[in-house]
MIRO-846410 format. One record per residue (C-alpha): residue number from 1; x, y, z. Coordinates in steps of 0.02 Angstrom, whole numbers. Layout:
<recs>
REC     n       c1       c2       c3
REC   NUM        X        Y        Z
...
</recs>
This chain:
<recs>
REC     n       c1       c2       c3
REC     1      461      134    -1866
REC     2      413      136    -1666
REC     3      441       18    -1543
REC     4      312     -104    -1484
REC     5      267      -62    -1315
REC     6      343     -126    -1160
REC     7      271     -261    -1104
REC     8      210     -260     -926
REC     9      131     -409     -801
REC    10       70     -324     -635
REC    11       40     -438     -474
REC    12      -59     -365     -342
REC    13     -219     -277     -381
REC    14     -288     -234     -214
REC    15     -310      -47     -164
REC    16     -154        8     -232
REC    17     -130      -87     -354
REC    18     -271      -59     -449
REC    19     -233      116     -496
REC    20      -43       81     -523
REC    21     -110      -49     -638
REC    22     -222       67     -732
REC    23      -93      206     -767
REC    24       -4       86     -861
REC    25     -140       27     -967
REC    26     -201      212    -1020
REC    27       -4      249    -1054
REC    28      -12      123    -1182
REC    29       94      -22    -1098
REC    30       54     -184    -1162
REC    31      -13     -251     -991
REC    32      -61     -430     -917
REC    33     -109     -442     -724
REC    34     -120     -589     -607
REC    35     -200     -594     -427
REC    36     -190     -739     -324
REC    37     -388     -709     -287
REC    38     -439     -738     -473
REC    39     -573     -605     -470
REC    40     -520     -443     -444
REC    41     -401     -475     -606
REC    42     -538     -547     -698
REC    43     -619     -371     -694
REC    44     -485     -276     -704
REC    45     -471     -366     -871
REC    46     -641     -340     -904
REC    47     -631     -154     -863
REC    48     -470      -96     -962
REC    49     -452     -244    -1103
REC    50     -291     -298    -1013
REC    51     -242     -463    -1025
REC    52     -265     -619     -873
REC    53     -148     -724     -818
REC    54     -219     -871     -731
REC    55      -44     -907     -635
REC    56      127     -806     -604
REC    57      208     -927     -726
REC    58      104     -883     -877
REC    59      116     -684     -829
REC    60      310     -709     -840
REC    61      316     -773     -990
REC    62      224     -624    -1066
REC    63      313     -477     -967
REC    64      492     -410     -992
REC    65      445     -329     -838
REC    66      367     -385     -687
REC    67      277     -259     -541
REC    68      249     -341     -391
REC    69      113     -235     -261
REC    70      107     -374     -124
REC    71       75     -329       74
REC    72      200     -459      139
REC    73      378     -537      104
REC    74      300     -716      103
REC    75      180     -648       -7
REC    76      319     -611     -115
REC    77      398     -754     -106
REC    78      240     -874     -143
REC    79      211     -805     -312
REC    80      402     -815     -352
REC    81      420    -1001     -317
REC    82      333    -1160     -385
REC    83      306    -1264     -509
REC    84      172    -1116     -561
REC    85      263     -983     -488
REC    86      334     -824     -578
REC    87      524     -889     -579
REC    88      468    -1041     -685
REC    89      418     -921     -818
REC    90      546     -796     -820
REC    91      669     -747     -970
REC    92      832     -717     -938
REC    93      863     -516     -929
REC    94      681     -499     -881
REC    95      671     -359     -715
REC    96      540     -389     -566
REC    97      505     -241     -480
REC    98      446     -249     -299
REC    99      329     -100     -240
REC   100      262     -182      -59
REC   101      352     -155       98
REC   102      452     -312       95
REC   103      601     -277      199
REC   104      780     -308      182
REC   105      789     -498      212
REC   106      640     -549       84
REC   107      713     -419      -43
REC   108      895     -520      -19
REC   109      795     -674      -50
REC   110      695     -629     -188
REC   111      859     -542     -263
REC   112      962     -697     -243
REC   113      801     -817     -300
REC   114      789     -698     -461
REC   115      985     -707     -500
REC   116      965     -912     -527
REC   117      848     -892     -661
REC   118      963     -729     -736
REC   119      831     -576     -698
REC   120      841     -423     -588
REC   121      762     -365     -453
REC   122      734     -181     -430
REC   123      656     -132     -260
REC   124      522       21     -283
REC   125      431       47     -117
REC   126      307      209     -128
REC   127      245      333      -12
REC   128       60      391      -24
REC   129     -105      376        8
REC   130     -239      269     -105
REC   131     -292      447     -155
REC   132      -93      481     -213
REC   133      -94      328     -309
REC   134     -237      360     -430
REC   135     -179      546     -454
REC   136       13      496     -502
REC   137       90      584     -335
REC   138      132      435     -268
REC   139      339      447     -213
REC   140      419      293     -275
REC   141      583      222     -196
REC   142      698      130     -334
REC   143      855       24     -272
REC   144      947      -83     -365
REC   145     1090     -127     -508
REC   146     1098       23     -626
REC   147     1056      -80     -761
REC   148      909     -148     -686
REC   149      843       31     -644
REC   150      853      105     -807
REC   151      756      -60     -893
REC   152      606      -16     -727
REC   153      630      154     -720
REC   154      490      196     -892
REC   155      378       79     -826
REC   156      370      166     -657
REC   157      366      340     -735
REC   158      205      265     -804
REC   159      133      240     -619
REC   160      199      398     -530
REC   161      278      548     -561
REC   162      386      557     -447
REC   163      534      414     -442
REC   164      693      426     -350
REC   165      823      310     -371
REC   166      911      285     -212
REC   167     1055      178     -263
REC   168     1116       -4     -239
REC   169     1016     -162     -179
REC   170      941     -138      -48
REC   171      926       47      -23
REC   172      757       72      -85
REC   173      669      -50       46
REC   174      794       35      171
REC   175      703      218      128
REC   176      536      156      131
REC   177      550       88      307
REC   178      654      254      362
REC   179      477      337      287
REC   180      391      207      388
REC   181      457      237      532
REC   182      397      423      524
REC   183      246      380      461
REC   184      186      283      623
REC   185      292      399      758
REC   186      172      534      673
REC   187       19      410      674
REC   188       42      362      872
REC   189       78      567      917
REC   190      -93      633      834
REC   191     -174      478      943
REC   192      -93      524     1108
REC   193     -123      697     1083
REC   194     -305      696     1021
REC   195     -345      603     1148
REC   196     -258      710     1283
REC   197     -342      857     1216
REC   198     -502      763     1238
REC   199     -474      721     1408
REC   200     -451      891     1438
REC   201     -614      940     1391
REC   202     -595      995     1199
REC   203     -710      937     1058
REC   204     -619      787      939
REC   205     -636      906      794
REC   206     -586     1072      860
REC   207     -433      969      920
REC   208     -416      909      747
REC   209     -452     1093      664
REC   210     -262     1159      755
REC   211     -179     1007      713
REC   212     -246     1031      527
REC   213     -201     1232      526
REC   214      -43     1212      627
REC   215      168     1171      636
REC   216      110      991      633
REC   217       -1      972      490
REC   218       94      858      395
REC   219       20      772      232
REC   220      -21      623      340
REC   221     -101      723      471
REC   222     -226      778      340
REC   223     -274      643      237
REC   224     -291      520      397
REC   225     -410      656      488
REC   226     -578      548      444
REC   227     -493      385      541
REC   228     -433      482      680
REC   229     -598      588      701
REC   230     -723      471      643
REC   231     -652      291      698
REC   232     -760      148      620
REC   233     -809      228      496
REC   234     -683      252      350
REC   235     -616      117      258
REC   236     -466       23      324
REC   237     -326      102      245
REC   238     -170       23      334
REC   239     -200     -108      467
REC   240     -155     -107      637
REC   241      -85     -296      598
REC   242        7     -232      457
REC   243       99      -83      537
REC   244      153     -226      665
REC   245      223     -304      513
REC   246      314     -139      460
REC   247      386      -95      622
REC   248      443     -253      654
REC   249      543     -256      496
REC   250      588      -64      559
REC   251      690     -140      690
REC   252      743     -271      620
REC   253      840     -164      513
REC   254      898      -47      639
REC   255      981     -203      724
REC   256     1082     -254      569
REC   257     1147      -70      530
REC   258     1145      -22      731
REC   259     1045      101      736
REC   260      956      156      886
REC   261      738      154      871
REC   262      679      217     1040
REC   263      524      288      953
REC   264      487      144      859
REC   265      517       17      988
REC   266      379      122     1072
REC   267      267      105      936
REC   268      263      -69      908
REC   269      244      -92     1095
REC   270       80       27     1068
REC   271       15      -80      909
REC   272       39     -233     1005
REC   273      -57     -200     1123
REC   274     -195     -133     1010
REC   275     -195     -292      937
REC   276     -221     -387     1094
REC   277     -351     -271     1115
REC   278     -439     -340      975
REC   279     -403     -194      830
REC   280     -302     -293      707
REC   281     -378     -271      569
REC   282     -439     -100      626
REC   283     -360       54      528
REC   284     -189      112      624
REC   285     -276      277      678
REC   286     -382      184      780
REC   287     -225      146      914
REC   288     -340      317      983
REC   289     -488      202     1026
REC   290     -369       98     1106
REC   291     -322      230     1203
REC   292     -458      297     1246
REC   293     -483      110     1341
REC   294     -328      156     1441
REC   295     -323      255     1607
</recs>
């Protein structure tokens, strides 16, 4: 006799999501999705024979557990609460698993929102591209109650190959902002720097060639080389609005464990300032058009 498959509701199918979503559908979880825009789960459903919810409510009560791929906090929080909302719908025991970059206070208040209706949160934050998603090398981040993590922790073996279980609340959205916070200190160096070698009279893609074949050519610094050498033109990957976001949550945590950010409180300052530039919703790479506006 086997047991029925786990029974999965996914929130959240925009560019990552998607491919999280679909990993779990051709592993054989029993899968229902919901996105607040109606219809990119409508083909999604259409695509893969998974099921639609039409609200959070209605996916909770078909899900023992709950993935959550949201860009914000208050995105987080919307679906949770309401008449309509995901907590109305919840059994207790079921686990919701957040994999956005929500930040410690939105993860205490999703935790603490989940506890009154008896389920779990387990915070999964990942590291990768788009690309690293739909391959399975995605890194994913698990904090949380032991219990909880061991009722996720299948599911997520479903998405990624690669899942690390940090340890108590709060310590996976800690690790994904400590990533973070690499990520864009990397992101505002290869700007700087291309654009100094520029200035100085090399071509943007022999600059980009040594970065790619030297001591610097991390991950990141490959798989963003399109934005960086051909701004405009790629898709929008990560916004400039939404690494604001990320930083500021960044330091927000630094304040409440006292640690010191120098790099990232020159970051932000740098994104900011993009942004009053008028690249918002420009990919972060392109903080090098902004400063190639600067003298």
């Amino acid at each position: 006799m086997t047991n029925a498959p786990i029974r999965v509701g996914f929130v959240g199918l925009g560019r990552m999501g998607v491919p999280m979503a679909h990993h779990l559908v051709d592993r054989g979880f029993d899968v229902t999705v919901f996105n607040r825009s109606p219809a990119p789960a409508e083909a999604f459903a259409n695509d893969t024979g998974a099921a639609r919810a039409t609200t959070p409510r209605e996916l909770a009560e078909h899900a023992d557990v709950v993935v959550m791929m949201l860009a914000s906090g208050s995105a987080l929080m919307e679906v949770l609460d309401g008449d309509d909302g995901l907590c109305a719908g919840l059994s207790a025991g079921t686990v919701v698993v957040d994999m956005g970059t929500t930040g410690i206070e939105f993860t205490n208040m999703a935790r603490a929102r989940l506890a009154e209706w008896k389920a779990d949160l387990v915070e999964a934050p990942v590291s990768g591209s788009t690309a690293a998603a739909e391959s399975r090398a995605l890194l994913v981040m698990m904090g949380g109650e032991d219990h909880a993590v061991e009722i996720a922790r299948p599911v997520l073996e479903g998405i990624a190959d690669r899942v690390v279980h940090m340890g108590g609340p709060g310590t996976g959205a800690a690790m994904k902002l400590a990533v973070n916070a690499v990520l864009f200190g990397i992101n505002q160096a290869v700007a700087e720097s291309l654009v100094m070698a520029e200035r100085a009279g090399i071509d943007r893609s022999t600059a980009y060639d040594i970065f790619a074949t030297s001591a610097v050519a991390a991950p990141v610094v490959l798989y963003r080389r399109p934005v960086f050498e051909h701004p405009g033109t790629t898709p929008v990957t990560f916004s400039i609005d939404l690494a604001v976001k990320d930083l500021q949550l960044i330091l927000d945590l630094a304040t409440s464990v006292g640690a010191a950010m120098p790099q990232t409180e020159t970051n932000i300052h740098q994104m900011r300032d993009a942004v009053s530039d008028g690249l918002g919703s420009s990919d972060m790479g392109d903080v090098a058009v902004h400063l190639r506006g600067t003298s």
